[in-house]
C-alpha positions in Angstrom: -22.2 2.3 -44.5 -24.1 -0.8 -44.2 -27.7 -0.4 -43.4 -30.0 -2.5 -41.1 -29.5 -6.6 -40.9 -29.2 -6.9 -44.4 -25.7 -5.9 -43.5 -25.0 -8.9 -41.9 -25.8 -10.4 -45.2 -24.4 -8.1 -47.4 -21.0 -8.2 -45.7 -18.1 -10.1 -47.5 -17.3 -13.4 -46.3 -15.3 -14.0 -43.1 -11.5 -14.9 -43.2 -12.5 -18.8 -43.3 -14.2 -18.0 -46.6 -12.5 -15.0 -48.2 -11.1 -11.8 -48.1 -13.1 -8.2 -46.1 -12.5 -5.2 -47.3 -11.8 -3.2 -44.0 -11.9 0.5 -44.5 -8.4 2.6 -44.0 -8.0 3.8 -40.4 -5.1 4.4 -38.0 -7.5 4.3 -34.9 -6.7 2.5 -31.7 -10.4 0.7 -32.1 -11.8 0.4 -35.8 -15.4 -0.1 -34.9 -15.8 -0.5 -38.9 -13.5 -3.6 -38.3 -14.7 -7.4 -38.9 -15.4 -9.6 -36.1 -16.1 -13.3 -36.1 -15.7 -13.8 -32.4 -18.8 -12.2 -31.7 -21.2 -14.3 -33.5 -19.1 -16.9 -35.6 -20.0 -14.9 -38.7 -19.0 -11.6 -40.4 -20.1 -8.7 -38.8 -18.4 -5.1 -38.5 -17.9 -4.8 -34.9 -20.1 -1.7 -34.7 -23.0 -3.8 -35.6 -23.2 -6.1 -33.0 -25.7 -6.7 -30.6 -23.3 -5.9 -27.5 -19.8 -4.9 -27.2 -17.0 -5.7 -29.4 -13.5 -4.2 -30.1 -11.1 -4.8 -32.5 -7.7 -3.9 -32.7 -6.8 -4.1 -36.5 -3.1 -4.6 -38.0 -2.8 -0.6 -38.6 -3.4 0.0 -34.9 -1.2 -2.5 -33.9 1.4 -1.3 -36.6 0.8 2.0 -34.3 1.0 0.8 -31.0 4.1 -1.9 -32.1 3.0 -4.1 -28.6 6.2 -6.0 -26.4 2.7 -7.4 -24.6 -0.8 -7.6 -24.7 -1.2 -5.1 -22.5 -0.3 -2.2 -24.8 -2.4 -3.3 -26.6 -5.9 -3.8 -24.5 -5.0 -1.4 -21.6 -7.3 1.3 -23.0 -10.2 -0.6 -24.1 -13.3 -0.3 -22.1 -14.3 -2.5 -18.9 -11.0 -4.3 -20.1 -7.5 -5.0 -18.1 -4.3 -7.0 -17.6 -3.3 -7.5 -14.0 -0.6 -9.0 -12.9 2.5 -6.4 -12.7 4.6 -5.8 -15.4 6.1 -9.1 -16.6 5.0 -10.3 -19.6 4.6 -13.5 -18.1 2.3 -12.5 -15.2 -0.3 -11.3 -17.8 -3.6 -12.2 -16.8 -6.9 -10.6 -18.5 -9.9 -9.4 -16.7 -13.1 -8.3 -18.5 -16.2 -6.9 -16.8 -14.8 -7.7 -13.6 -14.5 -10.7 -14.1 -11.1 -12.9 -13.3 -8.7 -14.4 -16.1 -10.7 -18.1 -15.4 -13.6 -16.5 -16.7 -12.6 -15.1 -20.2 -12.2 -17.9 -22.9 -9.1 -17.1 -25.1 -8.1 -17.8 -28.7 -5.4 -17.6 -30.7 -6.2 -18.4 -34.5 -9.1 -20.3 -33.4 -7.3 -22.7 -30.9 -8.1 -22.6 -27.2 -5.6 -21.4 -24.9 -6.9 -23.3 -21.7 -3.2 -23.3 -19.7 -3.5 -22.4 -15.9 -0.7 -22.0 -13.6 -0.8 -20.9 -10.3 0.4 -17.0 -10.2 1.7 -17.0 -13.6 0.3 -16.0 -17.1 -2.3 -17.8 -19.6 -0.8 -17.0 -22.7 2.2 -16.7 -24.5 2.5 -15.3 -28.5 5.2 -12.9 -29.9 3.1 -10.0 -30.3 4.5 -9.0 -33.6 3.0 -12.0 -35.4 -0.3 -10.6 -34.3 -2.1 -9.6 -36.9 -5.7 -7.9 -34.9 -6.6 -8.7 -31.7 -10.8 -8.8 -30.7 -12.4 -8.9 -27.4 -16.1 -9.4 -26.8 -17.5 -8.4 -23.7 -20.1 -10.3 -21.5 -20.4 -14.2 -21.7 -21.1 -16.1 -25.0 -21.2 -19.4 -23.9 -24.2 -19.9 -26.3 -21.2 -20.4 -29.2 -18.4 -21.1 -27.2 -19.3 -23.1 -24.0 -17.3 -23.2 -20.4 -14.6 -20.2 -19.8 -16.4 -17.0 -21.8 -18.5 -15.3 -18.9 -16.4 -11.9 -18.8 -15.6 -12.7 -22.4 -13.5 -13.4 -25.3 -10.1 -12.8 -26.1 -9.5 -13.5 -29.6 -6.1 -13.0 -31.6 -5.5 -13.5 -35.3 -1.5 -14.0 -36.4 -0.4 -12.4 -39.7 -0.9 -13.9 -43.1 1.5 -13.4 -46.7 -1.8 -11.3 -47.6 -0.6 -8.6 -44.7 2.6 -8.2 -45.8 2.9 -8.3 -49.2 3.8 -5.3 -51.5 1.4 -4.0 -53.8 1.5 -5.9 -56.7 4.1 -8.5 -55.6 3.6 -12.1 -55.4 7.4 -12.7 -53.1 8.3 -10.4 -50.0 10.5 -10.5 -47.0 10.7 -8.4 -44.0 13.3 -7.3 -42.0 12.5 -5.7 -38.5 14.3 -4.6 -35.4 13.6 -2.3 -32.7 14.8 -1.1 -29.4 12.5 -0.2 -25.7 14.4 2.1 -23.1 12.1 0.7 -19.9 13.4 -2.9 -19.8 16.5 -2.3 -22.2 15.0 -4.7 -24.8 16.1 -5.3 -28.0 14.3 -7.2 -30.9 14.5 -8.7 -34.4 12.8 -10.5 -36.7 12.3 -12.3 -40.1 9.5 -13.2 -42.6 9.6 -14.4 -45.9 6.4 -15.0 -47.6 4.7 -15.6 -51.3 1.3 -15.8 -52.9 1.4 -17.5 -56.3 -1.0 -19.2 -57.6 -2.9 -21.5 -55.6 -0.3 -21.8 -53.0 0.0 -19.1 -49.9 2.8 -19.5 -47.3 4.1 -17.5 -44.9 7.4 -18.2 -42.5 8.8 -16.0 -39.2 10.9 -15.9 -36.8 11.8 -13.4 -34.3 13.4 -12.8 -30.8 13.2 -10.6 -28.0 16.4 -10.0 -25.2 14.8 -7.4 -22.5 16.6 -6.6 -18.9 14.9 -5.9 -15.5 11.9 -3.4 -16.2 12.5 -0.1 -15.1 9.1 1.5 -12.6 7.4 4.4 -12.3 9.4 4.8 -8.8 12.9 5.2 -10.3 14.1 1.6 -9.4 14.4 -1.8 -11.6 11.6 -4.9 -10.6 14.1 -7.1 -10.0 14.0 -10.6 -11.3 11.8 -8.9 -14.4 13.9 -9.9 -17.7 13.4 -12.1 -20.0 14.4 -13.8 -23.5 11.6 -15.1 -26.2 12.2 -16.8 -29.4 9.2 -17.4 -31.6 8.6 -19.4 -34.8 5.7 -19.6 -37.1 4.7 -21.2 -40.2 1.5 -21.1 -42.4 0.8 -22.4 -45.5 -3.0 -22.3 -47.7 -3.7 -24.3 -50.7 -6.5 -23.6 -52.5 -7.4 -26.3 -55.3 -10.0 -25.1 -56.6 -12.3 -21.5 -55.9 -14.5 -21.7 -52.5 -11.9 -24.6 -51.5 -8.8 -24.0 -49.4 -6.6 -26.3 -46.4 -4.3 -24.3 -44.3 -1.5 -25.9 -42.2 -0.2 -23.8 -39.3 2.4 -24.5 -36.7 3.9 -21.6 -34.1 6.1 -21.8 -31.2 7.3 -19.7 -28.5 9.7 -19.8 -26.2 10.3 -17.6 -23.0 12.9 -17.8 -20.5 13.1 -16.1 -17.6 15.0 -16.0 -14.1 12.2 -14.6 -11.9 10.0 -15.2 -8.4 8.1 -18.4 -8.3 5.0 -16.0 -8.0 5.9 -13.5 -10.5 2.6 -11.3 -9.9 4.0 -10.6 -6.3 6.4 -8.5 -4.7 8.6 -11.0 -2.9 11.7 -12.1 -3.5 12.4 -14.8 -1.2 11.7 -18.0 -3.8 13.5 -17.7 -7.5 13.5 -20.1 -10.4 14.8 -20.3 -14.2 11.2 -20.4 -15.4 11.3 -21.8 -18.7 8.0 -21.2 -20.6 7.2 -23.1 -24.5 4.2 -23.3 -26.1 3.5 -25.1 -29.4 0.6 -24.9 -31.4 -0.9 -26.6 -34.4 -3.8 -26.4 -36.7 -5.6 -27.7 -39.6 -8.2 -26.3 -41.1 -10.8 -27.0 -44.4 -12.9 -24.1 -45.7 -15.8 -25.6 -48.5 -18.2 -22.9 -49.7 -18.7 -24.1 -53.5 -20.0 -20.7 -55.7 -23.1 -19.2 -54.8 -24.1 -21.7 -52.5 -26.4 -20.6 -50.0 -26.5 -24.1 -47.7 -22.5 -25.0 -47.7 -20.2 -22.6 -46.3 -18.3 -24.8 -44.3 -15.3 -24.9 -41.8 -13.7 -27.9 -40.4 -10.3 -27.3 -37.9 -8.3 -29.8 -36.1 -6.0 -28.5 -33.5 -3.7 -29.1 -30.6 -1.8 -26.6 -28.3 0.4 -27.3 -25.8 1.6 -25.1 -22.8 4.3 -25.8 -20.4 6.5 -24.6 -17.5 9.7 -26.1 -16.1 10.9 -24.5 -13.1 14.7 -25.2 -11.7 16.1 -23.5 -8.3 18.0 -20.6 -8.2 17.1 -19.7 -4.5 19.0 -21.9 -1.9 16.0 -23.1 -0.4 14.9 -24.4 -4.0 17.8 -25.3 -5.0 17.1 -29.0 -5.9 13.7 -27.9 -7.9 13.3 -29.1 -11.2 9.4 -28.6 -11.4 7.5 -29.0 -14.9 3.8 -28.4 -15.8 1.7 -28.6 -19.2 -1.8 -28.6 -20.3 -2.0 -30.2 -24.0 -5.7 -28.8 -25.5 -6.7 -30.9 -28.5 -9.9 -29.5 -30.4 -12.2 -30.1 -33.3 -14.6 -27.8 -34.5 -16.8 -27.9 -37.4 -19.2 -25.0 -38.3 -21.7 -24.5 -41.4 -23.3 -21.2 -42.3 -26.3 -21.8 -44.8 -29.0 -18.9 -45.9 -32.3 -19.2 -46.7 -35.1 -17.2 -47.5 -39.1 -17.8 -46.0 -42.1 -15.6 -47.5 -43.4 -14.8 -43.4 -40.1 -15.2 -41.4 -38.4 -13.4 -43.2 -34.1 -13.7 -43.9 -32.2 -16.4 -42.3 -28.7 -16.8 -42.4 -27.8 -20.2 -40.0 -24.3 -21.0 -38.3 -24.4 -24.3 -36.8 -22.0 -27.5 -35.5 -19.9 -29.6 -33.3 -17.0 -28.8 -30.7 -15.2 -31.5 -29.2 -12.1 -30.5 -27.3 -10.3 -32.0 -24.3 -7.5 -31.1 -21.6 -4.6 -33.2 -20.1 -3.1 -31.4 -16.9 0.5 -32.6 -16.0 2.4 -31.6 -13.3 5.7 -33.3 -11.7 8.8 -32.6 -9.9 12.4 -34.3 -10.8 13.9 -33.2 -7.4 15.0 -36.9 -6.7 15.3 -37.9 -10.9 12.3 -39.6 -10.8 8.8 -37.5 -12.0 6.6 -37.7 -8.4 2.8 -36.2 -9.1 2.5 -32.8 -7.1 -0.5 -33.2 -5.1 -1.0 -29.5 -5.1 -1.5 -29.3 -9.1 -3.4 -33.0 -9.8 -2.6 -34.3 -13.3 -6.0 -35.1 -14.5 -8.3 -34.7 -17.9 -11.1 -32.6 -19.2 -13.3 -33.8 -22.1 -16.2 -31.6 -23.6 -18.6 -32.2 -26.4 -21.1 -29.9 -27.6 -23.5 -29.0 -30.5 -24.8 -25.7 -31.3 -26.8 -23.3 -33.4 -27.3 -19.8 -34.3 -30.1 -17.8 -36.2 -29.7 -14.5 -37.6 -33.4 -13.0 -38.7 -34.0 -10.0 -41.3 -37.7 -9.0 -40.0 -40.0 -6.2 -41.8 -39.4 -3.0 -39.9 -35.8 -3.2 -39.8 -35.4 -5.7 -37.3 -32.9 -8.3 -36.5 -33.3 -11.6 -34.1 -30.5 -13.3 -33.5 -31.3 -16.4 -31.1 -28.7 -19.2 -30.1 -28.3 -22.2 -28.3 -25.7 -24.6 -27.5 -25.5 -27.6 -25.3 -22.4 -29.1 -23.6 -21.6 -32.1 -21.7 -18.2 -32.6 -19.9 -15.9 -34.5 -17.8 -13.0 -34.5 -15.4 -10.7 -36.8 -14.3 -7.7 -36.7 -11.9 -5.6 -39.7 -12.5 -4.7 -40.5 -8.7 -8.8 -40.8 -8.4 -11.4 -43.3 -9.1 -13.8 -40.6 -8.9 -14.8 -38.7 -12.0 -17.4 -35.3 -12.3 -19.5 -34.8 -15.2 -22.2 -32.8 -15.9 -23.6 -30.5 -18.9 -25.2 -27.4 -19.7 -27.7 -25.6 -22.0 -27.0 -22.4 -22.4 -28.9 -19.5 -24.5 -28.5 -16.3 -26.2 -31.0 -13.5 -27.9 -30.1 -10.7 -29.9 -32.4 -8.1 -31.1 -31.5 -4.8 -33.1 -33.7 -2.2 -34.4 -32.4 0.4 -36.9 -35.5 3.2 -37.1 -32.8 5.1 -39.3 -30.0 4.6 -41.7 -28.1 6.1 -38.8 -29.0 5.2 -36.0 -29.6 2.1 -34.0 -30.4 0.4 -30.5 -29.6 -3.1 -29.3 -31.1 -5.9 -26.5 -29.0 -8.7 -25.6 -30.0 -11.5 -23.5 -27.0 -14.3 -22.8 -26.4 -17.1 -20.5 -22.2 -18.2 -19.9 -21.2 -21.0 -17.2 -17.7 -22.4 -16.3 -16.4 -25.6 -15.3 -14.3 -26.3 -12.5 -10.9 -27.4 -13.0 -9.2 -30.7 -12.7 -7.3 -28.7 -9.4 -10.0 -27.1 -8.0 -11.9 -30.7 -7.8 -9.5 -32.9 -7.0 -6.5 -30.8 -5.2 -4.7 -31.9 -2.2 -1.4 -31.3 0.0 0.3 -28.5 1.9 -0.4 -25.2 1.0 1.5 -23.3 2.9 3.3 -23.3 6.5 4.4 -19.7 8.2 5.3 -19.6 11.8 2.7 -21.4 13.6 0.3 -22.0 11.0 -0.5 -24.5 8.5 -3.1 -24.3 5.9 -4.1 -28.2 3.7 -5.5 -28.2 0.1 -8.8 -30.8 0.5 -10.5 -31.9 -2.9 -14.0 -30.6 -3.2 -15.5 -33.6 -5.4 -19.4 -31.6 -5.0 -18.3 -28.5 -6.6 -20.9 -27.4 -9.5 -20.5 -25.4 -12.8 -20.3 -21.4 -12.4 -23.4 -19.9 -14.3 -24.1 -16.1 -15.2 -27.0 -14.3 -16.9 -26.6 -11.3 -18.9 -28.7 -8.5 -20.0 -27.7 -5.3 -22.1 -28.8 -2.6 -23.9 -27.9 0.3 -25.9 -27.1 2.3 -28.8 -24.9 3.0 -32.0 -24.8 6.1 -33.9 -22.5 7.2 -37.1 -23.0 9.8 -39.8 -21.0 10.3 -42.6 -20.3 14.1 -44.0 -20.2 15.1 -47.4 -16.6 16.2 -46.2 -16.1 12.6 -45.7 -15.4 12.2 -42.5 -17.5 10.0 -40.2 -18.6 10.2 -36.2 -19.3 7.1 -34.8 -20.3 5.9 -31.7 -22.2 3.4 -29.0 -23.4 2.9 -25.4 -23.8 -0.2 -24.1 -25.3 -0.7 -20.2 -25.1 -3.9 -18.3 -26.2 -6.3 -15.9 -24.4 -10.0 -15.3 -26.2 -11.9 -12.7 -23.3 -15.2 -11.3 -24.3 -18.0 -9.7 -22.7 -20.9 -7.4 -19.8 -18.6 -8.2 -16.5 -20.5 -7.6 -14.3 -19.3 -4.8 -11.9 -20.5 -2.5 -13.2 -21.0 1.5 -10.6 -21.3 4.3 -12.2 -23.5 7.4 -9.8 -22.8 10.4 -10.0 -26.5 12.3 -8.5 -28.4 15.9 -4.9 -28.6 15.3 -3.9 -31.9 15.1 -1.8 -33.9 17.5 0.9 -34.4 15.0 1.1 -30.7 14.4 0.9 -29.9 17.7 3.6 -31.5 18.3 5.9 -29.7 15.8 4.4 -25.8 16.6 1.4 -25.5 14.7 -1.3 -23.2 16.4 -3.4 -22.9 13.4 -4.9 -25.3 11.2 -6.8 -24.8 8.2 -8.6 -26.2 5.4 -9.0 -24.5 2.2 -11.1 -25.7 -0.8 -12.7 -24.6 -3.9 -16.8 -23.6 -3.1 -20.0 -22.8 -4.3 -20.4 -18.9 -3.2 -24.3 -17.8 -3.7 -23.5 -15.6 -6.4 -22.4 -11.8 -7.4 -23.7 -9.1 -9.5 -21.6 -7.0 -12.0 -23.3 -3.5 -13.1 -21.9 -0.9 -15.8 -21.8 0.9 -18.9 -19.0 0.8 -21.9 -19.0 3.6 -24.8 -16.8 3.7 -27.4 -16.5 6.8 -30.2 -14.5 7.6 -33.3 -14.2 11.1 -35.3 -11.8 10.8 -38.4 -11.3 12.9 -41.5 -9.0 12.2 -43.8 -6.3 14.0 -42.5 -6.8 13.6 -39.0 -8.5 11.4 -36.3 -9.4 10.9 -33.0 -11.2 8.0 -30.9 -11.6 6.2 -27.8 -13.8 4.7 -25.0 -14.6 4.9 -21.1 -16.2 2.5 -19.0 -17.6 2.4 -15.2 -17.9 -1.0 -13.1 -19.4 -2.1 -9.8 -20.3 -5.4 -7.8 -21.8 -6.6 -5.1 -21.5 -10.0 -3.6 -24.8 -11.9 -3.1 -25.6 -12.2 0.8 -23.1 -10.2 2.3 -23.3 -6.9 0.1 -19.7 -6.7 -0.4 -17.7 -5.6 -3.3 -15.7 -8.2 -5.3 -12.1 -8.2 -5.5 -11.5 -7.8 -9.2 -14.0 -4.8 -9.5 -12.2 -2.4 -12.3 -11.6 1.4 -12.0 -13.6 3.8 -13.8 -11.5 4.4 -17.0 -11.7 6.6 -19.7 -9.2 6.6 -22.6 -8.7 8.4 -25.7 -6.4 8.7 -29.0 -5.7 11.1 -31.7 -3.6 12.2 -34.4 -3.0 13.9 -37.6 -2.0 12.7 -41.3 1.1 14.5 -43.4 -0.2 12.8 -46.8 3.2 14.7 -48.0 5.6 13.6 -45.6 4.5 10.1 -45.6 4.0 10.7 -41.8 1.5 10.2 -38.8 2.3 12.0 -35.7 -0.1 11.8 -32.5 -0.4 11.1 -28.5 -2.8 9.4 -26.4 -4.6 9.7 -22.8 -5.3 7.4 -20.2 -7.6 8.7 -17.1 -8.6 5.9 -14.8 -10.3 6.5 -11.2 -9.1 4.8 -7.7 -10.7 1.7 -6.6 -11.3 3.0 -3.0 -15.4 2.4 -3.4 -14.8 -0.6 -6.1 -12.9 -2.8 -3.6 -13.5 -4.1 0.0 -9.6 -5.2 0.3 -7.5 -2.4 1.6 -4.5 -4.2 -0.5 -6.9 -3.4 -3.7 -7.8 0.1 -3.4 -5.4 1.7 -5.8 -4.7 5.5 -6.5 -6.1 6.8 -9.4 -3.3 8.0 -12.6 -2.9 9.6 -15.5 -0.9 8.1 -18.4 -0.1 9.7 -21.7 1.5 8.9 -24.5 3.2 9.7 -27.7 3.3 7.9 -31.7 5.4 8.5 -34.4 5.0 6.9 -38.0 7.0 7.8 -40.9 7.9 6.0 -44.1 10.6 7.8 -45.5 11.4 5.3 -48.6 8.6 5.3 -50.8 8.3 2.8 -53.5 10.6 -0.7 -53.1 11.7 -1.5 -50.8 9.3 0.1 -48.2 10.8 1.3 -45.1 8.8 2.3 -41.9 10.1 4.1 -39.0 8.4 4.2 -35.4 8.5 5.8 -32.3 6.0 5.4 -29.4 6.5 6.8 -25.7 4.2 5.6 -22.9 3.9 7.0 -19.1 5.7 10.2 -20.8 5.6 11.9 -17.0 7.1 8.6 -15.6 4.7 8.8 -12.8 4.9 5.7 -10.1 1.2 4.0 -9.6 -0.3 0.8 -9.0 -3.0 -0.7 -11.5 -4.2 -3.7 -8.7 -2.1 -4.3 -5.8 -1.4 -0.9 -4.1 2.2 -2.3 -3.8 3.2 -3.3 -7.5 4.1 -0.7 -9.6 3.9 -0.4 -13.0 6.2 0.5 -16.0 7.9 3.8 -16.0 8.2 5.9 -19.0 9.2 3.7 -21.8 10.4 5.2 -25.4 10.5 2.3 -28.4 11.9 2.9 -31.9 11.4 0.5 -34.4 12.2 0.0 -38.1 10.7 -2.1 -40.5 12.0 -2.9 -44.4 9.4 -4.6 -46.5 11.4 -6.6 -49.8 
């Protein structure tokens, strides 16, 4: 085990700069993981001042995902609302909406927003670990990360290889009972020489999803295709230029809203996403001032929406947000006789938005006044110090300052502002196996092009009518953080370990941005035509809200059996009024176990879900969900041993097939479910 904040400096390079050695485990979380996300340099999770879990290739080779929320609904403080299409997905951390967690996939910033419908889009098979970071980190990554980070890595040649081998390919394909899905996918890959390439493709053909209740979601199927290609040249040792370029495409016939329950509006949505990025690593030798990392990127996220209802049966509605980024990041050491160790990540990140959004009703692309086309442009500079004091104590201060822009092209008016925003770490390790943890760190968000600049007819029911207005004053969301806690792990002569660690929090929002309906004298016009109600709604400053709670997560593991999880309690409170925000979490607790047959080449195990009722988290009688239970069951067996390799897996979730609710009392979730899958690796 690591000791102290040398650690940080003892650890093997990150991905950027070389390969981790990552220690064996078949755990749900590997707390003895590697995370970048956290800090922009390579720490194991467990080390980190705060809270950070990583999903690792073996657990998702356990889990074998459809959707991210296999995948994160057991982590602590940490869940995916939205019902149970995968395109509905939206993340919540801390309590805090999906707006508020910044989300990356291989680096690139997935900054799409669409009214009711999902943020991301990635074939969860090319995944190769997924990390999230609790608690703002705006200090490294600016506007978006106040409830967090969502971070997810795709595969390289390196994680499929065969021992020894410098060719593979892989076939896969796989069956789920709840939605009737089948998949299949491809992958050929090589590592020879200085070359490194990787190429995939797979595709998924799922029905209507099958609930808790008995009956089908209607409108809940779906078909994705995804692509992916990476290649890595390395010309020389410490030197290496990737290319990457993924697509995904989803296509589904489903309600305009699909996070809702009604039925009354359907469209062929159409979802594809392309994504691509450069990137330049530099860290010559021993150096101990160049370890550098340049990437160039641009992703691109888009809807188009055609009528299957009669009432919309002329829509042909399209949206997109095109993020282009640049990022450039150098980690240098250095060594002072009374400040002790140093090791410094610093640089630049430029990135921008472009919102479009049109309708082809008539043939001819007319601006939707509800979603403004418009463009975001940020710039920032930053810098991080990590400081190996006497006494076994590490600093770790940062500070990053942004300055932004938005733009809606139907307006002459523009907002800009910027924002500094800080970060402290401290650890103390009084014992080889033990340590505590302060955090201090600031996070902000920036409204969007919409929320600014929207306009138009929201909505008319019956007699009333409710008008989008822009809201051209609206400032930045800020938050303030402060946490504390503790990690413990000891490692037997047996050889098996205990680990674990407590985190408790505080976040403190300001200006928090909400929507505020102003009910108004009807006008004459409407009047005229029925209208007894008139409103106004717009985006606003709120005074602010307070999230409270703890996290822990734990691990026990031998080497023939394991067993690990996490549980987490939230509350809020709404400056002013006292009341309890809407996306408050239930108290959860979660936990995962299993047993090795070295002999048999097989892993058997189940898993437990326990998570409270929301009737004191939430004000909203809609909200206040019943607590459940959800268990499950894992298989993994390789019954070919040698070459080819052949993998065989089973997984069962909601094994009782009980009907509950996760955020809206009346939107079930997904009833038992039973997936096989085998995998040959070539």
């Amino acid at each position: 085990m690591a000791t102290a904040l040398g650690s940080p400096f003892a650890h093997a390079t990150s991905r950027a700069g070389g390969s981790i050695a990552e220690p064996p485990s078949d755990a749900l979380i590997n707390l003895d993981a590697i995370t970048v996300s956290s800090t922009r340099t390579a720490w194991r999770a467990f080390d980190v001042p705060g809270m950070t879990s990583v999903v690792d290739s073996r657990a998702l080779d356990l889990l074998q995902p459809q959707s991210m929320d296999d995948i994160l609904r057991a982590l602590p403080n940490v869940e995916l609302f939205g019902g149970p299409r995968r395109t509905a997905e939206v993340p919540r951390i801390r309590g805090r909406n999906s707006e508020n967690v910044l989300i990356l996939i291989d680096g690139m910033r997935q900054n799409y927003g669409g009214g009711h419908r999902g943020r991301y889009f990635i074939e969860p098979d090319l995944l190769r670990s997924v990390e999230i970071v609790r608690g703002p980190n705006s200090a490294l990554y600016g506007s978006g990360a106040q409830g967090g980070i969502l971070s997810m890595e795709t595969k390289d040649a390196s994680d499929l290889l065969l021992p020894g081998r410098q060719y593979g390919a892989r076939l896969k394909t796989g069956y789920t009972s709840a939605n009737d899905e089948s998949f299949a996918g491809a992958a050929a890959y090589g590592a020879s020489g200085p070359v490194e390439w990787l190429a995939s493709v797979t595709a998924r053909d799922g029905g209507d999803i099958r609930l808790g209740t008995g009956e089908d979601l209607p409108f809940s199927g779906s078909e994705l295709r995804a692509a992916m290609f990476k290649a890595t040249w390395r010309p020389s040792p410490g030197q290496s230029l990737s290319l990457v370029h993924d697509t995904a495409r989803e296509e589904n016939v489903q309600p305009t809203n699909p996070q809702g329950s009604s039925l009354s509006s359907i469209v062929n949505r159409k979802t594809k996403v392309e994504g691509s990025r450069a990137r330049y690593v530099l860290h010559p030798g021993q150096s101990d001032w160049v370890d550098l990392e340049a990437v160039l990127y641009r992703v691109k996220t888009g809807n188009r929406d055609l009528g299957v209802s009669a009432s919309l049966v002329d829509r042909d509605e399209r949206r997109s947000v095109q993020t282009t980024g640049f990022n450039l990041i150098n980690r240098s050491r250095l060594e002072t006789p009374f400040l002790g160790k140093h090791r410094l990540a610093y640089g630049v990140d430029v990135f921008g938005d472009e919102n479009v959004a049109r309708r082809f009703d008539t043939g001819v692309g007319l601006p939707i006044q509800t979603s403004p086309e418009g463009e975001v442009d940020y710039e920032a500079v930053f810098i991080q110090d990590e400081i190996v004091l006497p006494g076994a104590v590490t600093l770790i201060p940062g500070l990053r300052y942004d300055k932004f822009k938005s733009k809606a092209v139907t307006e002459a008016f523009s907002s800009s502002d910027d924002d500094l925003s800080l970060k402290l770490g401290v650890i103390w390790r009084p014992h080889s196996e033990f340590f505590v943890f302060g955090l201090y760190s600031e996070g902000f968000l920036t409204p969007d092009v919409a929320q600014i600049f929207r306009t138009g007819q929201h909505f008319r029911i019956g007699s009333r009518q409710q008008d989008f207005v822009p809201s051209l004053g609206l400032k930045p969301e800020t938050s303030h953080n402060y946490e504390g806690g503790f990690g413990f792990e000891r490692k037997l002569a047996s050889g098996a370990r205990l680990q674990t660690k407590l985190s408790v929090f505080l976040q403190d929002s300001h200006d928090t941005i909400s929507r505020e309906v102003i009910i108004l004298p009807v006008p004459a016009e409407l009047a005229a035509v029925g209208i007894t109600q008139y409103e106004h709604s717009r985006a606003a400053n709120l005074e602010g809200a307070e999230f409270k709670g703890s996290e822990l997560e734990f691990g026990y593991t031998t080497e023939t059996w394991f067993i690990n999880g996490g549980a987490s309690t939230l509350s809020s409170r709404i400056d002013g009024t006292g009341k309890r925000v809407s996306t408050t979490p239930a108290d959860k607790f979660s936990v995962q176990g299993g047993k090795r047959f070295a002999a048999a080449r097989l892993t058997l195990g189940g898993s437990a879900l326990l998570v409270g009722n929301r009737r004191s988290k939430v004000e909203e009688p809609q909200y206040q969900t019943h607590g459940y239970a959800d268990f499950g069951f894992f298989a993994v067996w390789q019954p070919i041993s040698g070459y080819p390799e052949a993998t065989v897996n089973l997984t069962a979730s909601n094994l009782f097939d009980k009907a509950y609710a996760r955020d809206d009392v009346g939107l079930f979730a997904t009833g038992r479910s039973v997936q096989a899958t085998l995998t040959v690796r070539f």
